[in-house]
C-alpha positions in Angstrom: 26.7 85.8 -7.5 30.3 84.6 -8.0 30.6 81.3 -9.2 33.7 79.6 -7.5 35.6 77.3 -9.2 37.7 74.1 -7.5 40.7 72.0 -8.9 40.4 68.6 -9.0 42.0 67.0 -6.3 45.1 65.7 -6.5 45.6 62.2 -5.9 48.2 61.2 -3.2 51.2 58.7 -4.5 51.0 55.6 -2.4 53.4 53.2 -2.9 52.6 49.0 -3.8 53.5 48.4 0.1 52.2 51.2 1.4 49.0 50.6 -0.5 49.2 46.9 0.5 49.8 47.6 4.4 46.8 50.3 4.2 44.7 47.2 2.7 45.6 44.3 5.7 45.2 47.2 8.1 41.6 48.0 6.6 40.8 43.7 6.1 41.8 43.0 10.2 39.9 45.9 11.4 36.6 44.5 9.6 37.3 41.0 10.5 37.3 42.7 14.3 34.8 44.7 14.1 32.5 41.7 13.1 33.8 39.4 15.7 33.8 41.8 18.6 34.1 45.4 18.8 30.6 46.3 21.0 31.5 49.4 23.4 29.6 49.2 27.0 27.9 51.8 27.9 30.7 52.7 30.0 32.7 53.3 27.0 35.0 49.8 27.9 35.1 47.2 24.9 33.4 44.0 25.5 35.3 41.4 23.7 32.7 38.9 22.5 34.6 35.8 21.0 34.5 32.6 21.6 31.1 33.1 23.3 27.5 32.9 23.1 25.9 36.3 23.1 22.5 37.1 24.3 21.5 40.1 23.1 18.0 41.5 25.2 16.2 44.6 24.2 14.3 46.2 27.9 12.4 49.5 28.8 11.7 51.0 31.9 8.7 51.2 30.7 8.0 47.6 30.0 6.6 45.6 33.2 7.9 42.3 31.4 11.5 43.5 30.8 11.5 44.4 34.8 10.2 41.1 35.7 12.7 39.5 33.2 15.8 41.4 34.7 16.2 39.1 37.4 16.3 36.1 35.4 19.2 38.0 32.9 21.3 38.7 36.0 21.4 34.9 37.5 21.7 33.7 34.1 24.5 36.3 33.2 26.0 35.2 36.8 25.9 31.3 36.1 27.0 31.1 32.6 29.5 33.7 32.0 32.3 31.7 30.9 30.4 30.7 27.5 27.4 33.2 27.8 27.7 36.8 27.1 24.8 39.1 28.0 24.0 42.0 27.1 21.7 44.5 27.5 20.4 47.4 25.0 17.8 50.0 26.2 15.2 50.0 23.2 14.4 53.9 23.9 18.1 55.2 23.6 18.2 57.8 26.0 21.2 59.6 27.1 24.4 57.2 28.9 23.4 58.5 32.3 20.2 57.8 32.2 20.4 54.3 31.5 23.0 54.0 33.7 20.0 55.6 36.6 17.7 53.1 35.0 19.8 50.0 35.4 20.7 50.7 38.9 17.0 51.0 39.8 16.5 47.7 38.7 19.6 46.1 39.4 20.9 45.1 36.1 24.0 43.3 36.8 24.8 42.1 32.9 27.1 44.8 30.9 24.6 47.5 28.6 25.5 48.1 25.5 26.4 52.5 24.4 24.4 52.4 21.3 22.2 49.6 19.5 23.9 47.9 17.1 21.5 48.4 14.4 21.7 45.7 11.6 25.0 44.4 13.0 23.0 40.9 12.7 21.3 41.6 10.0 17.9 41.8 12.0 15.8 44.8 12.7 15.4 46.6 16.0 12.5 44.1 17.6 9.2 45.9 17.5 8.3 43.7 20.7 10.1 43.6 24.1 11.6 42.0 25.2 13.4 40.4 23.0 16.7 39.0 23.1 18.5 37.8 19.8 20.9 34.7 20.2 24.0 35.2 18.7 26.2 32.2 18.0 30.1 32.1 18.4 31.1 32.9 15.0 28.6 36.3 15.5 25.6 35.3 13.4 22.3 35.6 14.5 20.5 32.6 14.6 17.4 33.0 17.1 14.8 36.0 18.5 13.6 35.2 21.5 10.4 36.8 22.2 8.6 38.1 25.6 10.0 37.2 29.1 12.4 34.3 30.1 14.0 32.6 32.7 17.2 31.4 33.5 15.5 27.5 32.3 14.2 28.8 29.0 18.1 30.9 27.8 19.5 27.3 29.0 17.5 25.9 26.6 17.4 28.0 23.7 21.3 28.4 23.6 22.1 24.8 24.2 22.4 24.0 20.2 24.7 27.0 20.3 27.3 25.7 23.3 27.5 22.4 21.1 28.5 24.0 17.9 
C-alpha cells in the first residue's frame, strides 16, 4: 500500500491591517450572534434586541402545549413591543412539517428553524412545555415549567421589563 506523503501547508501572508480588519470583522459577528441572530423557521432573521424573549418548547403531541398555544398567541399579540416569543418544536422534524403543525393549531408567534442548543447555557427541557425567559441583554434568567397564561408570562417577565 503506498504511503502518500503531504507538505506542510503554507501559511498565507496577512498583513498587520489585514490581520486587524479580519479580527473586528470576527469580534462584531460574535457580539451579533449573541445578541440576535435566531433564523425563523421561514428562514427570515428575527432581530431579538432590546426585548424580552420568551422562549417555549411545544409538541404536537403534548395536550398541555396545545392548550397553552392560545395563551402564547394573545400574549405574543399584546406585548410585542417589549416581548418576543418564540416558539421551538421539541421533536425537530422537518420545516414543513412544523409549519403543517402550527397551522393546525394556530400558532401565531414566529417558530424558530432549529433549537438553539446551549445558546443560554441551559439544556434542551426534558418537560414541556417549557419556556425559558430571556432577559434583554440575552441571558437566561428563568424556566418556566408546564402551561401558562397570558397572567402568569405577565408576571414572570415583569422583573425583566424593569431592568
Amino acid at each position: 500500500m503506498p504511503v502518500v506523503a503531504s507538505r506542510p501547508a503554507k501559511r498565507p501572508n496577512l498583513n498587520p491591517v489585514a490581520a486587524l480588519l479580519l479580527l473586528i470583522a470576527l469580534a462584531i459577528g460574535g457580539c451579533e450572534s449573541r445578541s440576535g441572530g435566531l433564523t425563523a423557521l421561514n428562514g427570515d432573521r428575527l432581530e431579538t434586541g432590546g426585548k424580552v424573549l420568551l422562549v417555549n418548547y411545544w409538541a404536537e403531541w403534548c395536550a398541555p402545549c396545545r392548550e397553552e398555544i392560545p395563551e402564547l398567541n394573545d400574549f405574543y399579540r399584546e406585548h410585542g413591543e417589549q416581548v418576543l416569543v418564540l416558539g421551538i418544536n421539541f421533536d425537530q422534524p422537518p420545516a414543513e412539517e412544523v409549519q403543517r403543525q402550527a397551522e393546525k393549531f394556530g400558532i401565531a408567534f414566529p417558530l424558530l428553524a432549529a433549537a438553539p442548543e446551549g445558546r443560554w447555557g441551559q439544556a434542551v427541557p426534558q418537560v414541556l412545555p417549557s419556556t425559558f425567559i430571556i432577559d434583554r441583554n440575552g441571558q437566561w434568567r428563568r424556566t418556566l415549567v408546564g402551561p401558562q397564561t397570558a397572567t402568569s408570562l405577565q408576571e414572570a417577565i415583569r422583573p425583566y421589563l424593569e431592568q
